[in-house]
C-alpha positions as CSV (number, residue, x, y, z in Angstrom):
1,X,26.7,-21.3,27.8
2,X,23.5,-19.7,26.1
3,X,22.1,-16.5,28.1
4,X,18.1,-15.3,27.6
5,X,18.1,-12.0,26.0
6,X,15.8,-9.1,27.1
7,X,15.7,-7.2,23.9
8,X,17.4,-8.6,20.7
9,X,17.8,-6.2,18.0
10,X,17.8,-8.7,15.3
11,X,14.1,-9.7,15.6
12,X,13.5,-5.9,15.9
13,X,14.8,-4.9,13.0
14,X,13.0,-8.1,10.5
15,X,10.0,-7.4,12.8
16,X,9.9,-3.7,11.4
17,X,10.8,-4.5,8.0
18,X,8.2,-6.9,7.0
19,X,5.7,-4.0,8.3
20,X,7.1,-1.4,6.7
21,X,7.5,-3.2,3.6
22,X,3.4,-4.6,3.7
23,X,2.6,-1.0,4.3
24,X,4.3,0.8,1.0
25,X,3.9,-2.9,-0.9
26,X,1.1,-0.9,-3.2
27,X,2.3,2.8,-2.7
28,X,3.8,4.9,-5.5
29,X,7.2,6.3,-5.4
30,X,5.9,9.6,-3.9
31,X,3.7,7.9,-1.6
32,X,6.5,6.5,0.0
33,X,8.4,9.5,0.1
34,X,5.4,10.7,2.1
35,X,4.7,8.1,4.3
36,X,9.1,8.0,5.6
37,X,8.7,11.7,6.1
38,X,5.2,11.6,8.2
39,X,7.0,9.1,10.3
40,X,10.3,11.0,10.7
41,X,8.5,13.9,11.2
42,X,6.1,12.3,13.6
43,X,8.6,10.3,15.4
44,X,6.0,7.5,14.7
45,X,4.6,7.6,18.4
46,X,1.3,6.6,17.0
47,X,3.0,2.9,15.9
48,X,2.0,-0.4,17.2
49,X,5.8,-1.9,17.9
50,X,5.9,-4.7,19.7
51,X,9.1,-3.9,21.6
């Protein structure tokens, strides 16, 4: 018996990864540094999820 899932955390997870990996593709080192602590900071409200 297969039941529909509402939210699956699996698909979140490689959905996020591939984006955050095409964002700091072409960043330096430091620029990533950066970019993970602007979004900590942040709490990335400004993101586009799609959950």
């Amino acid at each position: 018996m297969e039941t529909k899932k509402d939210f699956d955390a699996v698909e979140m997870m490689r959905t996020l990864r591939t984006k955050v990996g095409k964002e700091l593709n072409c960043k330096s080192y430091q620029e990533q540094k950066n970019y993970i602590r602007e979004r900590l900071r942040d709490g990335d409200n400004n993101s586009e999820s799609p959950y």
